[in-house]
Structures are given as C-alpha cells and as structure tokens.
Residue, then its C-alpha position, 0 to 999 in steps of 0.5 A: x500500500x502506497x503512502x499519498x503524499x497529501x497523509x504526510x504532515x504538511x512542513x515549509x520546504x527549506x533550503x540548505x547549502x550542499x555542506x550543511x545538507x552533508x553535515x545534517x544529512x540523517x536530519x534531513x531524511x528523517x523529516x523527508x521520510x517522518x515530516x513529510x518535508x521537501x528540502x531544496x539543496x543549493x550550491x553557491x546559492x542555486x538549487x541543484x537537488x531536492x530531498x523529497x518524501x518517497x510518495x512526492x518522488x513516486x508520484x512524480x515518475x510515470x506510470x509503469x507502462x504508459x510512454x515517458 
C-alpha cells in the first residue's frame, strides 16, 4: 500500500547549502521520510537537488507502462 503524499504532515520546504545538507544529512531524511518535508539543496546559492518524501518522488515518475 502506497503512502499519498497529501497523509504526510504538511512542513515549509527549506533550503540548505550542499555542506550543511552533508553535515545534517540523517536530519534531513528523517523529516523527508517522518515530516513529510521537501528540502531544496543549493550550491553557491542555486538549487541543484531536492530531498523529497518517497510518495512526492513516486508520484512524480510515470506510470509503469504508459510512454515517458
């Protein structure tokens, strides 16, 4: 049974340079996974990467057998 993104807990998305997002990494996976909180990684101010909850990035990829 798949989680719907809309049952996670609602949190601000953040954004955090590449070295903080290393140093706190388990933190923020744990509020993607637990808190439902999408967080933006940057580099020299620019966003490079997003951390997502498992059911954001799911609900982002296409459906297995319908063209890309």
């Amino acid at each position: 049974m798949k989680v719907r993104p809309s049952t996670l807990p609602r949190m601000e998305p953040e954004e955090m340079s590449v070295a903080d997002a290393r140093r706190l990494f388990a933190d923020v996976l744990n509020d993607a996974a637990v808190r439902g909180r999408i967080t933006y990684i940057t580099n020299r101010g620019r966003r490079v990467a997003a951390i997502v909850p498992v059911p954001v990035a799911e609900a982002a990829e296409p459906a297995q057998g319908e063209p890309g």
